[in-house]
C-alpha positions as MATLAB code, in Angstrom:
seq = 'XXXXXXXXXXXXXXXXXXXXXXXXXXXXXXXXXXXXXXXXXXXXXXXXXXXXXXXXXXXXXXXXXXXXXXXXXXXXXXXXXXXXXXXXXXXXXXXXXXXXXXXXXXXXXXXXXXXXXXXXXXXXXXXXXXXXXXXXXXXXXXXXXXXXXXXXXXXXXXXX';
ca = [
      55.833   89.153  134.472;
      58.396   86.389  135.320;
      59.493   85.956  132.048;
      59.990   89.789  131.383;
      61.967   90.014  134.395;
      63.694   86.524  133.126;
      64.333   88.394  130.104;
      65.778   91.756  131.281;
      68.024   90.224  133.752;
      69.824   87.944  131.188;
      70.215   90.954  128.706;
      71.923   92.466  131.494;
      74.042   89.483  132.257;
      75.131   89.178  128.523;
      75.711   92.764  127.932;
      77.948   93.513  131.326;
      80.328   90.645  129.547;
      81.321   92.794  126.672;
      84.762   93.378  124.556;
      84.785   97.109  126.501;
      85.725   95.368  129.463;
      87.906   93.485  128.184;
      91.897   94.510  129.287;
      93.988   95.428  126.533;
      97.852   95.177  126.387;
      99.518   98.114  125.585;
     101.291   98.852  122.775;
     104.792   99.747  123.962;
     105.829  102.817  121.692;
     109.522  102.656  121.855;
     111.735  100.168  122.439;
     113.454  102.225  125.497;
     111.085  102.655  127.986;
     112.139  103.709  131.889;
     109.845  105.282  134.800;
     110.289  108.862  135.611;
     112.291  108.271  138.468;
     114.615  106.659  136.279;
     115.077  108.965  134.165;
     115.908  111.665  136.494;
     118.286  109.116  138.127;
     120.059  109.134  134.649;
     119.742  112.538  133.182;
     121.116  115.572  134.471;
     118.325  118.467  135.382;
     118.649  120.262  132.559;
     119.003  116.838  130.317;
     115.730  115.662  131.898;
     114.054  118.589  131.066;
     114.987  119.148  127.452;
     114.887  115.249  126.812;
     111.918  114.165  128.500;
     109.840  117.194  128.739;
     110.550  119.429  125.541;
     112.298  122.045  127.426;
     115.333  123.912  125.301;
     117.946  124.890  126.217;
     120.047  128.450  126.355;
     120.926  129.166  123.142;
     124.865  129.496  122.305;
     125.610  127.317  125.666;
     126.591  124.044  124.196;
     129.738  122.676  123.034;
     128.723  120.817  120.471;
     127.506  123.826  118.536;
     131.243  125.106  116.921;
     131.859  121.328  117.137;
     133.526  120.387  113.763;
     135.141  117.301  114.494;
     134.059  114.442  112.385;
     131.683  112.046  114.287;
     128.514  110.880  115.247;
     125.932  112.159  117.106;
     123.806  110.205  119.319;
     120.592  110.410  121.207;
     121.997  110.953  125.268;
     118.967  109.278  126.824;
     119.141  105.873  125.272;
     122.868  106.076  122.623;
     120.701  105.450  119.054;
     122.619  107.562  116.329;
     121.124  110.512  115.347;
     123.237  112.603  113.046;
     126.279  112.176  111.076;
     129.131  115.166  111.041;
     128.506  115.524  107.538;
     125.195  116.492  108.111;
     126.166  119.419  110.296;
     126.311  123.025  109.451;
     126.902  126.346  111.405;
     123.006  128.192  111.118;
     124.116  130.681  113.420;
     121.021  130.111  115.573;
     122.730  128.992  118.255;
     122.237  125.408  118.718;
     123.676  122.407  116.762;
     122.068  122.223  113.195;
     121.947  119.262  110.503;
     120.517  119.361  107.651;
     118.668  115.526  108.036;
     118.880  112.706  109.938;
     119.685  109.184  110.335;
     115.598  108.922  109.473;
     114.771  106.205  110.942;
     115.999  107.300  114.403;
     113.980  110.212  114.447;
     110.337  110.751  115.122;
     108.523  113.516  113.932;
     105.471  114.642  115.913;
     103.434  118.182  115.928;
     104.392  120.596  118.580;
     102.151  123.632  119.787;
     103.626  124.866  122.957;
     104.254  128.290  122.088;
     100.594  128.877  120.038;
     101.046  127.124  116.610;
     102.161  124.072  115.266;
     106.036  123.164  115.096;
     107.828  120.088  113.553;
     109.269  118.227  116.939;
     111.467  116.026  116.109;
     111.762  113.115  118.890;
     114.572  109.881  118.855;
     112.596  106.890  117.894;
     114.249  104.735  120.487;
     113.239  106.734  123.309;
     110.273  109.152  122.412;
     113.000  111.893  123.584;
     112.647  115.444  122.818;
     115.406  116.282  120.489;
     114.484  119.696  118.885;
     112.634  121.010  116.174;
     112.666  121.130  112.430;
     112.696  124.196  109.869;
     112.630  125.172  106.345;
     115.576  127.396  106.137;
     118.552  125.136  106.005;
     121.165  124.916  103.178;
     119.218  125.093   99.952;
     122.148  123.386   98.384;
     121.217  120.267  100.404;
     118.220  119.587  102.010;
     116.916  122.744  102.600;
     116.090  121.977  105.925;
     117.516  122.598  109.373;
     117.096  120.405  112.402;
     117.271  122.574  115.989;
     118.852  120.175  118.482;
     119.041  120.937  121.776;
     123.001  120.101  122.380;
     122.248  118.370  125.744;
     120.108  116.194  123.895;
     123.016  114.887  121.964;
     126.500  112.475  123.022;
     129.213  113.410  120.711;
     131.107  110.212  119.187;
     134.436  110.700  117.492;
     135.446  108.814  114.450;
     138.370  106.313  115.117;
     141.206  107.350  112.883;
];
């Protein structure tokens, strides 16, 4: 009886001291990484809500959609580029629209808020909501058209 007792209480021992409770380190994502507090402390409300939780914003109310200007376009959370002026186009839609990206600065990820999937497209840097991607861009390009929220973006003039 001793020695099943013996037995069942070292099986016990050994198995509590597994690799389950081990503690893992975390994988950090992106290489900008910042509490909600501090994000809020750096966006405004309706940058904090498009950028960090996948809000949008009202279509035909940002600047930088009849911007023509040449430039750059970069991510306003965290200043990674994004998209070059050449890559912009008027889609009528009502936000600003590129045809591609600086790829690797953007994140692509599966969005099903509004009942089926969507192509979100996020800035690598960051994990920042940035818009969404379609199909129906300029066939003589890409043929795709990237949705960006314009309060997602900073506007960066070329030097002359």
């Amino acid at each position: 009886m001793n020695k099943i007792a013996i037995l069942i209480l070292s099986i016990l021992t050994f198995s509590c001291n597994s690799k389950a409770q081990e503690i893992k380190k975390e994988v950090q994502k992106y290489a900008v990484v910042k509490t909600e507090t501090q994000w809020k402390a750096q966006l405004s409300d309706i940058e904090y809500s498009v950028l960090r939780q996948a809000g949008t914003e009202r279509a035909f109310s940002s600047p930088l959609n009849k911007n023509k200007v040449e430039g750059i376009y970069v991510c306003k959370a965290c200043g990674v580029p994004l998209y070059k002026s050449e890559y912009k186009f008027d889609s009528g839609t009502g936000w600003p629209s590129f045809d591609r990206a600086i790829e690797k600065n953007i994140e692509y990820d599966v969005d099903y808020k509004i009942g089926y999937a969507r192509s979100e497209l996020k800035c690598s840097n960051c994990g920042s909501h940035l818009g969404h991607v379609f199909d129906d861009g300029p066939k003589n390009t890409t043929g795709m058209r990237h949705c960006i929220n314009g309060v997602a973006l900073k506007f960066i003039p070329k030097k002359q």
